[in-house]
VOPASE-105724 format. One record per atom (N, C-alpha, C, O): residue in one letter; x, y, z. Coordinates in steps of 0.2 Angstrom, whole numbers, plus 2048, in hexadecimal, padded with zeros to 3 digits. Layout:
<pts>
AXYZ;...
</pts>
This chain:
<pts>
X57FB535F6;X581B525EF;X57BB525EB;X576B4E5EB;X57AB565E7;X574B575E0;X578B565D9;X57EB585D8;X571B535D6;X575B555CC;X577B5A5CA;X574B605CB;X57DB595C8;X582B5D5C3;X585B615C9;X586B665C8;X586B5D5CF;X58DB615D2;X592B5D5CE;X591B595CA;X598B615D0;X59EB5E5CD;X5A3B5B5D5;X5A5B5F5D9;X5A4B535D6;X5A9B515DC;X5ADB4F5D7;X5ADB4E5D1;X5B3B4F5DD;X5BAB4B5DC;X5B7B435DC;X5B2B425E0;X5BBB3E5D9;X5B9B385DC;X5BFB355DA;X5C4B375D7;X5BEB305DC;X5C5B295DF;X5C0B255D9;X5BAB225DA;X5C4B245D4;X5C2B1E5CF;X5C5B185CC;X5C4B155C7;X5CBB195D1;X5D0B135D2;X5CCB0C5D5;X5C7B0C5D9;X5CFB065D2;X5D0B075CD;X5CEB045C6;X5CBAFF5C5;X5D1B095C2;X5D0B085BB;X5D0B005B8;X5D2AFB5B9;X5CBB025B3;X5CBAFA5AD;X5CBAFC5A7;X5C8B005A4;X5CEAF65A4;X5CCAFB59D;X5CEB0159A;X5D4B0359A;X5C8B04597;X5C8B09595;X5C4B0E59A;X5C2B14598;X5C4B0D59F;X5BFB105A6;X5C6B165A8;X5CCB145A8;X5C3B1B5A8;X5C6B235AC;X5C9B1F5B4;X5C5B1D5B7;X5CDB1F5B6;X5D1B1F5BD;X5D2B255C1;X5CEB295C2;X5D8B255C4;X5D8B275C9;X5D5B2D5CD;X5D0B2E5CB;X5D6B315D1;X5D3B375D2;X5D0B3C5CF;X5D5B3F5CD;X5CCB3D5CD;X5C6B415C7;X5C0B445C8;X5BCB415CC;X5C0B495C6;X5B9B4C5C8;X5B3B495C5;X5B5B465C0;X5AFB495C5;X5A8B475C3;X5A4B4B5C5;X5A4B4F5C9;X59EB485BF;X597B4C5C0;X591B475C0;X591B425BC;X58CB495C6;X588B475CA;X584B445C3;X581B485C0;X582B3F5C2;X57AB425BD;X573B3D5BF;X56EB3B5BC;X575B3D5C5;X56FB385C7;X56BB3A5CA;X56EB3D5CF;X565B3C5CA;X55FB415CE;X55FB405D5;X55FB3B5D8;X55EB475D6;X55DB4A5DB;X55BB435E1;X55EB415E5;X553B425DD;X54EB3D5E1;X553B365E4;X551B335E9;X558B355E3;X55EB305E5;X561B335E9;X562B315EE;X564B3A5E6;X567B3C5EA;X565B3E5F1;X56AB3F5F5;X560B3F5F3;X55EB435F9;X55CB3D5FD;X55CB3D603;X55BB365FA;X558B2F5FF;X55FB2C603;X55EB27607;X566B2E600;X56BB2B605;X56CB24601;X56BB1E603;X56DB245F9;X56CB1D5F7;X572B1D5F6;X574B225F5;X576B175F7;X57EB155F8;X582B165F4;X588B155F5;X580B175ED;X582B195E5;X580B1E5E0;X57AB1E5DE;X586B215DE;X580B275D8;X587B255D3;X58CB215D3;X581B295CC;X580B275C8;X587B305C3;X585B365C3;X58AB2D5C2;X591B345C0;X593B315B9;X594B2B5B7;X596B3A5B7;X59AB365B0;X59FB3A5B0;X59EB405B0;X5A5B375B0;X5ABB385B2;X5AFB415AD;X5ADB425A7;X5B3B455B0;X5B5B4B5AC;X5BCB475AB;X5BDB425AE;X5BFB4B5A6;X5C5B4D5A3;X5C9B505A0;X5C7B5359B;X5CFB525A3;X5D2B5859E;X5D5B5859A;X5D6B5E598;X5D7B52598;X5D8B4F591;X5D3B5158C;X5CFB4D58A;X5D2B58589;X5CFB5A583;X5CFB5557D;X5D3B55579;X5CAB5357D;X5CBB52573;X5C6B5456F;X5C5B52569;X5C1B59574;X5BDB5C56D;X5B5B5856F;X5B4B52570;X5B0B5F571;X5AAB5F571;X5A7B5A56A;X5A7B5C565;X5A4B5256E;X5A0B5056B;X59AB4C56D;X599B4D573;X597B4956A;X590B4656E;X595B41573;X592B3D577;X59AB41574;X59BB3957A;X59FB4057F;X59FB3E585;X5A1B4657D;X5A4B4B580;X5A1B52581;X59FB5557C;X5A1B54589;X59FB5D587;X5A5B5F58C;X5A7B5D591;X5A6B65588;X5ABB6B58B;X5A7B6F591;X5A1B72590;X5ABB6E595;X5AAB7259B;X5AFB7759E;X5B5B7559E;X5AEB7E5A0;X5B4B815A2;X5B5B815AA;X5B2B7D5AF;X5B9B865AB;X5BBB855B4;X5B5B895B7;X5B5B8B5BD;X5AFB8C5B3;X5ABB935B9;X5A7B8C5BD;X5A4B8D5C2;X5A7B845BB;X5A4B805C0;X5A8B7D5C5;X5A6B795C9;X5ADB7E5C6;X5B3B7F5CB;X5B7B7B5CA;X5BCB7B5CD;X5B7B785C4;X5BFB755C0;X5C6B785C0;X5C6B7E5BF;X5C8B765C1;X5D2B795C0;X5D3B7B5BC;X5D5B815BD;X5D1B795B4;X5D0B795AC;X5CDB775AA;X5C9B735AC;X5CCB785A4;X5C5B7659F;X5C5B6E59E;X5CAB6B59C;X5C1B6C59E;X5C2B6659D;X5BCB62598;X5BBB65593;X5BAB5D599;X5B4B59596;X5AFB5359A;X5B2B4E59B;X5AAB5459B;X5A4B4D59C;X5A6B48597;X5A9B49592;X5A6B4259A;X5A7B3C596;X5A1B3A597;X5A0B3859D;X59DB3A593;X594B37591;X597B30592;X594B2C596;X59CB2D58E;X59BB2658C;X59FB22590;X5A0B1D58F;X5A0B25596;X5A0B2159E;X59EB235A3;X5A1B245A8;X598B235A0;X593B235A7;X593B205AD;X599B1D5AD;X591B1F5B2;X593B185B6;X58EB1A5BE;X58CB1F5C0;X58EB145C2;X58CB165C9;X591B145CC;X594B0F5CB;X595B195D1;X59CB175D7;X596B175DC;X590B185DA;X59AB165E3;X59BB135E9;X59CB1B5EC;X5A1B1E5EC;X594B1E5EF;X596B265F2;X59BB265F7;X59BB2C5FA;X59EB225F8;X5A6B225FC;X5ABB245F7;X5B1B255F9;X5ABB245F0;X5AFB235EC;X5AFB2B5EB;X5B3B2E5E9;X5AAB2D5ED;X5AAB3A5EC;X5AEB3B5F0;X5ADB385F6;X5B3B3F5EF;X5B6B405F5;X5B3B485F7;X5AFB495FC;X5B6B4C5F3;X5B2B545F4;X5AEB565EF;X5AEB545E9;X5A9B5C5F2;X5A7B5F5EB;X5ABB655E8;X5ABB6A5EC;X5ADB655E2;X5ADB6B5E0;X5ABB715DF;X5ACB775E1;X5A5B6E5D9;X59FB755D7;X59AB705D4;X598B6A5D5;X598B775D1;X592B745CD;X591B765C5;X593B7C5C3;X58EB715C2;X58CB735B9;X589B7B5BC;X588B7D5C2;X587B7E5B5;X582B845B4;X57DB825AF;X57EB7D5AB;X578B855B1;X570B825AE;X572B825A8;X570B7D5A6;X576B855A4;X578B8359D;X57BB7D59C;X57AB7B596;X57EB7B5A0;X583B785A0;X57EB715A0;X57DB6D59C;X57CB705A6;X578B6B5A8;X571B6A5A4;X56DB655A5;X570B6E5A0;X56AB6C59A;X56EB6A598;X56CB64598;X574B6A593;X578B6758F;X57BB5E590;X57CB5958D;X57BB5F597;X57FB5959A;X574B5559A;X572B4F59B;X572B5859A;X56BB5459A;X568B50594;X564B4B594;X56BB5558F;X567B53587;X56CB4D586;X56BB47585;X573B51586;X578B4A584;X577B43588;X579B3E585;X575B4258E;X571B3B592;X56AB3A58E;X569B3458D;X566B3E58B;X562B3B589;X563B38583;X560B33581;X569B3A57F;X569B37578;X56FB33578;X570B30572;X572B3157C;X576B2F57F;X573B27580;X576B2257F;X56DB28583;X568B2258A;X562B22581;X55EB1E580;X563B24580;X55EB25579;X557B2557D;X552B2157C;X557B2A581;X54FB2B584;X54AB32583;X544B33585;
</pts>
């Protein structure tokens, strides 16, 4: 697993206002975690429920191996349980993945 693949994951279940059941997600926890075998990363949940490119949202198409265009949800960030990835999909494009990087930093206000 590296940043900005896209897995399916098991996010059941739900609370709140928290994304559930099976969903892909994108990786955004670096590399340096990912390659030590650490028991959790750090993803922010897609959706294909459109509602429009904004700072809490970015539009993504299928060339990263999605079914349909879908959306990053910036504003549910979260660390699962790497039991909780089931497969991988794809992955972002360096365009794609510069975008999903500025939007965490102003996001994280860093």
């Amino acid at each position: 697993m590296q940043q900005f693949d896209i897995w399916m994951a098991d996010l059941s279940p739900r609370f709140g206002t928290e994304p559930g059941k099976m969903r892909p997600v994108v990786i955004v926890q670096t590399d340096l975690l990912n390659e030590t075998g650490h028991p959790s990363t750090l993803i922010c949940p897609i959706t294909s429920r459109l509602m429009g490119a904004s700072l809490l949202r970015y539009s993504v198409g299928t060339a990263c191996g999605l079914d349909k265009p879908s959306e990053i949800l910036f504003d549910q960030i979260r660390a699962i349980d790497n039991r909780r990835l089931v497969s991988k999909i794809g992955s972002l494009s360096d365009a794609d993945a510069d975008v999903v990087r500025q939007r965490l930093r102003i996001m994280m206000d860093l």
